[in-house]
C-alpha positions as CSV (number, residue, x, y, z in Angstrom):
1,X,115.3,139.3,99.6
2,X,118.0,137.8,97.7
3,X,119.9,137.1,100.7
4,X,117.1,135.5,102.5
5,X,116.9,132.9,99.7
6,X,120.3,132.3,99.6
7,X,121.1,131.7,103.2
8,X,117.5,130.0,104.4
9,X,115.6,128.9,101.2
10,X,115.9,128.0,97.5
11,X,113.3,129.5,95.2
12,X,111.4,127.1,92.6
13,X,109.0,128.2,90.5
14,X,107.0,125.8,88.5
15,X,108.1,125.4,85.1
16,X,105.0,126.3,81.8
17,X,101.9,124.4,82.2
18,X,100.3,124.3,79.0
19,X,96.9,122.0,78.6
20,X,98.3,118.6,79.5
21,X,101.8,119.4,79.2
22,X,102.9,119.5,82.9
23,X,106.7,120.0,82.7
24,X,107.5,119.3,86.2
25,X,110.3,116.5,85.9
26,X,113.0,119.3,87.3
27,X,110.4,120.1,90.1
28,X,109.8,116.3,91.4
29,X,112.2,114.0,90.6
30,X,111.5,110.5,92.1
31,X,111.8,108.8,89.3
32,X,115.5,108.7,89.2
33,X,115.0,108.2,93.6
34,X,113.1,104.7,93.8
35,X,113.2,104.0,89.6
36,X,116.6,104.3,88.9
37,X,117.7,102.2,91.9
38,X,119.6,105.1,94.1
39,X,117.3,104.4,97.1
40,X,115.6,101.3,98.8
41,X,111.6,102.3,99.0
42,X,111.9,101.7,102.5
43,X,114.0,104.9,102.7
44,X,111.6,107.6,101.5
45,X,110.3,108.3,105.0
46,X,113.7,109.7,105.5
47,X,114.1,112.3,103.0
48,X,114.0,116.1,103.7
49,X,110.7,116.0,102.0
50,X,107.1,116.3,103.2
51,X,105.9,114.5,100.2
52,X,107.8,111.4,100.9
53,X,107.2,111.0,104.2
54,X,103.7,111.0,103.8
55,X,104.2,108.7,100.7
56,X,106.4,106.5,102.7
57,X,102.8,106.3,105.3
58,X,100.1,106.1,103.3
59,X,101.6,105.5,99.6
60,X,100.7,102.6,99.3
61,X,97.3,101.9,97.4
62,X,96.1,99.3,99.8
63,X,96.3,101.5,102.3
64,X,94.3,104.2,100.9
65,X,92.0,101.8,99.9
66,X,91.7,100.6,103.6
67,X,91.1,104.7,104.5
68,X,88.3,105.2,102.2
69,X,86.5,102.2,103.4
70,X,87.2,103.8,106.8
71,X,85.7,107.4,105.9
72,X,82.8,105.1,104.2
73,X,81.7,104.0,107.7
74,X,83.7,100.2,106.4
75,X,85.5,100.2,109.9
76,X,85.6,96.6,110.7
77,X,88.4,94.1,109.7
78,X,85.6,91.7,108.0
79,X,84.5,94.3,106.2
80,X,87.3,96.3,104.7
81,X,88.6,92.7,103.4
82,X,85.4,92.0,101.5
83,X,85.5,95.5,100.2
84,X,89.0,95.6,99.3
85,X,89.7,92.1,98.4
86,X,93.4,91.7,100.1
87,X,94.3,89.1,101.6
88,X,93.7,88.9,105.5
89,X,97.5,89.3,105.9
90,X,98.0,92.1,103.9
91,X,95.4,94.1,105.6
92,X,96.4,92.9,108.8
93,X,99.6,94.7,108.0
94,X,98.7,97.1,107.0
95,X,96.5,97.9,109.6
96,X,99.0,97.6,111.7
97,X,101.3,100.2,110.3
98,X,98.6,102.8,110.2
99,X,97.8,102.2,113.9
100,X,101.6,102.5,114.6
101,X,101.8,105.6,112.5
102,X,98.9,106.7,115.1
103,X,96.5,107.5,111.6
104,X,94.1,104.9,112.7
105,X,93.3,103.6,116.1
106,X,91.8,100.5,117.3
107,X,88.4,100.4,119.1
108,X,86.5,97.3,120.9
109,X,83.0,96.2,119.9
110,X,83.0,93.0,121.3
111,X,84.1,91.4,124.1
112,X,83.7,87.8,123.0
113,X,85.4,86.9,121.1
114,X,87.6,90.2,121.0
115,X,86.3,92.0,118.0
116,X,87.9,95.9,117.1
117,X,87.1,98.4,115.0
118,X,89.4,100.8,113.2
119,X,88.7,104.9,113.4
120,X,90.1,107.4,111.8
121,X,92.5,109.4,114.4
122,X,92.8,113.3,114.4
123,X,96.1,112.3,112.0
124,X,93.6,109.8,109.9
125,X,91.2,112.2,109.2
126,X,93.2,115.0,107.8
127,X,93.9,112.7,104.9
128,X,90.5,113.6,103.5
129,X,91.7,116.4,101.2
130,X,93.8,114.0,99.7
131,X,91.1,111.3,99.9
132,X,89.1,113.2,97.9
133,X,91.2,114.8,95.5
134,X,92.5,111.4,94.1
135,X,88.6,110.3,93.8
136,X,88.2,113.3,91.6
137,X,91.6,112.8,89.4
138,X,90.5,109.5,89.1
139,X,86.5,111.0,87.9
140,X,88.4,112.5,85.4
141,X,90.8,110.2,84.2
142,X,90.6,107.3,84.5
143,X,87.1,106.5,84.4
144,X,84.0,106.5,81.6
145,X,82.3,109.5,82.5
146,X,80.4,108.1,85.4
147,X,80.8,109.2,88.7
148,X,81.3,106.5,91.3
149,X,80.9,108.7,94.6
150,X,79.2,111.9,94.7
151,X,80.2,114.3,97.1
152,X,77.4,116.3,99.0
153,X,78.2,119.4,101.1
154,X,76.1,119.0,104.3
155,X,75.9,122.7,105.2
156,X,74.3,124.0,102.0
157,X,73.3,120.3,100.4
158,X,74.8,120.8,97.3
159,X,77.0,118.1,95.4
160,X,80.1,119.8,94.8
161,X,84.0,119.4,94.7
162,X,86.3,120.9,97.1
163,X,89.1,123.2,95.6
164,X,92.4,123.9,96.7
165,X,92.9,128.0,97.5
166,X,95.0,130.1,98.7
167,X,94.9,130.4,102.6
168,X,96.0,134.1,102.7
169,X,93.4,135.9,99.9
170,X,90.8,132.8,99.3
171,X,91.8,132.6,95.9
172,X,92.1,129.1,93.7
173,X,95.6,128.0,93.4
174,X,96.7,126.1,90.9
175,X,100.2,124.5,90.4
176,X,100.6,127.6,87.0
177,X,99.7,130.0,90.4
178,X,102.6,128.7,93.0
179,X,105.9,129.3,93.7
180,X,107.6,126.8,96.0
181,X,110.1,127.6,98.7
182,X,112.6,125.3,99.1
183,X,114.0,124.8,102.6
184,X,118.0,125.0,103.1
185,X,117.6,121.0,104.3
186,X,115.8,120.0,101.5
187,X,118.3,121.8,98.9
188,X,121.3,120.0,100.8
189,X,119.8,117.0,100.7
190,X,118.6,116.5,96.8
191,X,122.0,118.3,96.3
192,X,123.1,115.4,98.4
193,X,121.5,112.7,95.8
194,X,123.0,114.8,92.4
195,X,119.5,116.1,91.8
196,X,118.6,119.2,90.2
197,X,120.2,122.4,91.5
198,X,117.5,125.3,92.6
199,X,117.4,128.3,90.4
């Protein structure tokens, strides 16, 4: 075993989690990657790191505005800009990007003028998890104890809040339950940046 981690991965495993202490700065560090000036934002997408590279997509808080107003059923330019309040060019931009990225694609609904309407792709959809999971930090957080947007389970019609578990026994997982696996790339390449070193 100790072999296998030393020639293929690099084992983390997340530091005490006590209440709201979450002492995680040795775990994630990109504060000292976009705060401290080392790397150009536009660079994320190229790190050895799943998280950025879907940060460097669909980071941005517009544009996950834009996808909830897309899951909503909001899937027309008009409307995502009332909803949203950007500015046509931003959220034409934005747009864009995401059908480049192939996590939206463009549909016609009018022939004159040329009118489209944006759907989630296979891609676009698989962002719910995360879709909701922000909506419910945000519940908690950063709001007054109201809840905005309930969530309703269609097959047993219960409100409800999906959970993050463990694919293997079913179990919830928790950060204080995971141990991360660090691949040989991603070592070499925080190593690369003078991060931390993998225990």
């Amino acid at each position: 075993m100790d072999g296998f981690f030393e020639t293929e991965y690099a084992l983390l495993t997340v530091p005490n989690i006590d209440g709201d202490e979450m002492r995680l700065a040795q775990l994630w560090t990109f504060d000292r990657l976009i705060i401290g000036g080392r790397m150009k934002k536009s660079n994320i997408g190229q790190m050895e790191c799943s998280l950025a590279r879907a940060l460097a997509q669909v980071g941005d808080p517009w544009t996950l505005l834009i996808m909830k107003e897309i899951v909503l059923g909001n899937c027309r330019f008009d409307g995502i800009h009332k909803q949203t309040g950007m500015s046509s060019l931003s959220l034409s931009s934005r747009l864009s990007a995401l059908e480049t990225a192939r996590i939206v694609r463009r549909s016609p609904y009018s022939q004159r003028p040329p009118r489209f309407e944006y759907l989630a792709t296979t891609k676009g959809k698989s962002l719910w998890p995360l879709l909701v999971a922000l909506a419910q930090w945000g519940d908690q957080w950063t709001g007054n104890g109201a809840v905005p947007l309930k969530i309703w389970h269609k097959g047993c019609t219960h409100g409800g809040h999906p959970t993050v578990r463990c694919s293997g026994c079913g179990e919830p997982m928790a950060a204080r339950d995971a141990t991360m696996l660090m691949s040989r790339r991603m070592k070499k390449d925080r190593e690369a940046r003078g991060n931390l070193r993998a225990r």
